[in-house]
N, C-alpha and C positions, 0 to 999 in steps of 0.2 A: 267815261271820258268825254270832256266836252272842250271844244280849244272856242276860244272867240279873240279874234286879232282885227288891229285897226294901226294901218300905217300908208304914210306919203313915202314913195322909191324914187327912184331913177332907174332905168333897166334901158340899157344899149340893145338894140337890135341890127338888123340890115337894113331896117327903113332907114339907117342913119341920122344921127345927133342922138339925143339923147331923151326920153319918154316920161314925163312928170304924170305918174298914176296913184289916185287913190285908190286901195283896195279893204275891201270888206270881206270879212270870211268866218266860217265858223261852223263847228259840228258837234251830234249829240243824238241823243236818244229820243227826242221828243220837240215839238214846233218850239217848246220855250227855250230849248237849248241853241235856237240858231235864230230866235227871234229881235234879240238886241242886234245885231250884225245886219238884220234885213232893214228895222228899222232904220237906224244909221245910215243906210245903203241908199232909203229912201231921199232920207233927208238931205245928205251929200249930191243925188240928183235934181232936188229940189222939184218946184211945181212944174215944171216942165219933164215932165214923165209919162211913158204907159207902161199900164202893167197889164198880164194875161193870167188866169187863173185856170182857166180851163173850164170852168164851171158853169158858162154863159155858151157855151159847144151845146148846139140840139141834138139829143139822142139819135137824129137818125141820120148825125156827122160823127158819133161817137162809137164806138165799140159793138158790134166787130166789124163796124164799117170804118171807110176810110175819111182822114180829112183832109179837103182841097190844100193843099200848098201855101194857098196866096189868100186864105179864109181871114187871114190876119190884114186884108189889106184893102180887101173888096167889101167882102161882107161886116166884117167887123173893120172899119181903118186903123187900125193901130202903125200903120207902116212896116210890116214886117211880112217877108215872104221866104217860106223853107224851102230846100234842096237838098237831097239825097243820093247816093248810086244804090238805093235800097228800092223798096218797093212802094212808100210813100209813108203815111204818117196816120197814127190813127191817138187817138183822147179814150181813156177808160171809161167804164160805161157807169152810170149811175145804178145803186142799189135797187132792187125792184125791176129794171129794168135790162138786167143782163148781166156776167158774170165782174162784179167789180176790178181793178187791180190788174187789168191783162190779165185774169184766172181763163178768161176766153182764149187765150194763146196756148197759157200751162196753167193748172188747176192749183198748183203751187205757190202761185206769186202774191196773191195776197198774204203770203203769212212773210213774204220778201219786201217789199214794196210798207210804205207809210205818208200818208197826205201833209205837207203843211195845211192848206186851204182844202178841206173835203169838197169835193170826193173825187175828183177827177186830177186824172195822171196825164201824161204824153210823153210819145215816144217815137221815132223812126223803127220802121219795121224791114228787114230785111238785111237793115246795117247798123253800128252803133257810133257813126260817124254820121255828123247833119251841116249844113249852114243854112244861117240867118243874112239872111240880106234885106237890106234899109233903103224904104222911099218913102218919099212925100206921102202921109196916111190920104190914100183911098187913089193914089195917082202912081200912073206908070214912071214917075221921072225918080231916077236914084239918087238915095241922100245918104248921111252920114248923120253919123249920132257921138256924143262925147262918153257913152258909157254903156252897158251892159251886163246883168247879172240872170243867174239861177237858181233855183232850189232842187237837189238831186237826193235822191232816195237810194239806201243800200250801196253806198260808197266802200265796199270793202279793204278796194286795192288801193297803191298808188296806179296812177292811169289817166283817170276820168279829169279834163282838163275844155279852157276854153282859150282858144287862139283868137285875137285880135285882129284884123289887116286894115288896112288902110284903101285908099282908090285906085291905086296903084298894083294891089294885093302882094304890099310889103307889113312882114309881120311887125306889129308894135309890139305885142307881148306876149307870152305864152304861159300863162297861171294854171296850176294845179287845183283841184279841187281836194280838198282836206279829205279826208279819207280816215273810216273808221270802222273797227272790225262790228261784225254781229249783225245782225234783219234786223230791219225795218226804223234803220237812223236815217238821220238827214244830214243834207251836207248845200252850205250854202256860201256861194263866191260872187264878189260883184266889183267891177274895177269901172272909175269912172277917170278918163283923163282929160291934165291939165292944159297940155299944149299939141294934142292930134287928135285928129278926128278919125270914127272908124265907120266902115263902110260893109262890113260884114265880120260875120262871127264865123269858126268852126266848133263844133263840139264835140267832144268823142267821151261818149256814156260807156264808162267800165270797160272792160274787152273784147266783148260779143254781144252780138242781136240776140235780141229775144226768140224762143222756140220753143218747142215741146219736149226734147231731148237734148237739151246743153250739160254738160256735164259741171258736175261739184265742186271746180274749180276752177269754173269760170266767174270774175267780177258781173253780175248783171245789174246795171243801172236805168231809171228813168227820170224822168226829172217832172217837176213840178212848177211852180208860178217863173215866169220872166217878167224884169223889171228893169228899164233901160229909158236913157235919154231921149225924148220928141226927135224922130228923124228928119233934117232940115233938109234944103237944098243946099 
């Protein structure tokens, strides 16, 4: 099963009037099946982009250590800084150098889990609910961005979704992440809009945090590269 969809909406919310969003989406068994959709995605953002792969993370911010929050903004400036009510955030560990795939959590999850961009994964730890928030890259002052996507692995359920807000923290939109049965697919959403600007993200990855004893029917998700519009002032 591989879905690849490409369309311009309108979608009413509470932020009131009405929300011109391009969206990119798409899922499959393997990086080719969701990589026409990312490319697209890119290029709808144009050169005014950053993107995060995970893979520029030092092993000794990586797995089973934890990664600072605001790593995205300080040390790397990309403009982005995470928040959680979990326990903070950690990047999967490189081969050779520790158990890849969160196998460090549960010894299971590599055979769950699948890279777009090898080898590194990420995830909030203690919850599967995150946000993203947008400033000037490498400065305290809050900005806004016209777009935002991700790459999610093991998308079982419906659930796994990315909420939109504004400065305000009125929702612009609320997109599903495609969802497809079986380990170790990928599932890939990116909306960039025409006439708002968004000022943070929510995420909620599958049903549950990751652990050592989650049971058989729980959705476990993480996600892999983010690629989103230069966050201005």
């Amino acid at each position: 099963m591989t879905q690849d969809i490409e369309w311009e909406t309108e979608i009413s919310e509470q932020a009131g009037g009405s929300v011109a969003v391009n969206i990119q989406q798409a899922a499959g068994r393997n990086a080719r099946a969701i990589q026409a959709a990312v490319d697209a995605y890119r290029q709808d953002l144009g050169e005014m982009r950053q993107e995060i792969n995970w893979d520029g993370v030092p092993d000794n911010l990586a797995a089973p250590n934890l990664l600072p929050a605001d790593f995205f903004n300080t040390t790397v400036p990309r403009g982005v800084v995470f928040s959680t009510r979990g326990s903070g955030f950690q990047v999967s560990a490189n081969a050779g150098v520790a158990p890849i795939e969160f196998d460090n959590i549960n010894p299971t999850y590599s055979r769950l889990f699948r890279t777009f961009s090898p080898q590194r994964l990420f995830t909030a730890l203690g919850s599967n609910i995150m946000q993203v928030r947008f400033f000037v890259p490498g400065t305290s002052r809050r900005a806004t961005t016209n777009g935002f996507g991700a790459v999610f692995t093991d998308v079982d359920q419906p659930g796994t979704r990315i909420e939109y807000l504004d400065e305000q923290g009125d929702r612009l939109a609320r997109l599903d992440v495609p969802a497809i049965p079986g380990r170790q697919t990928l599932s890939f959403l990116g909306a960039r809009f025409l006439n708002r600007r968004v000022a943070r993200v929510r995420i909620t990855s599958g049903n549950t945090a990751l652990g050592p004893n989650e049971r058989d029917d729980r959705d476990l998700v993480v996600m892999d590269d983010f690629i989103f519009g230069t966050p201005t002032a």
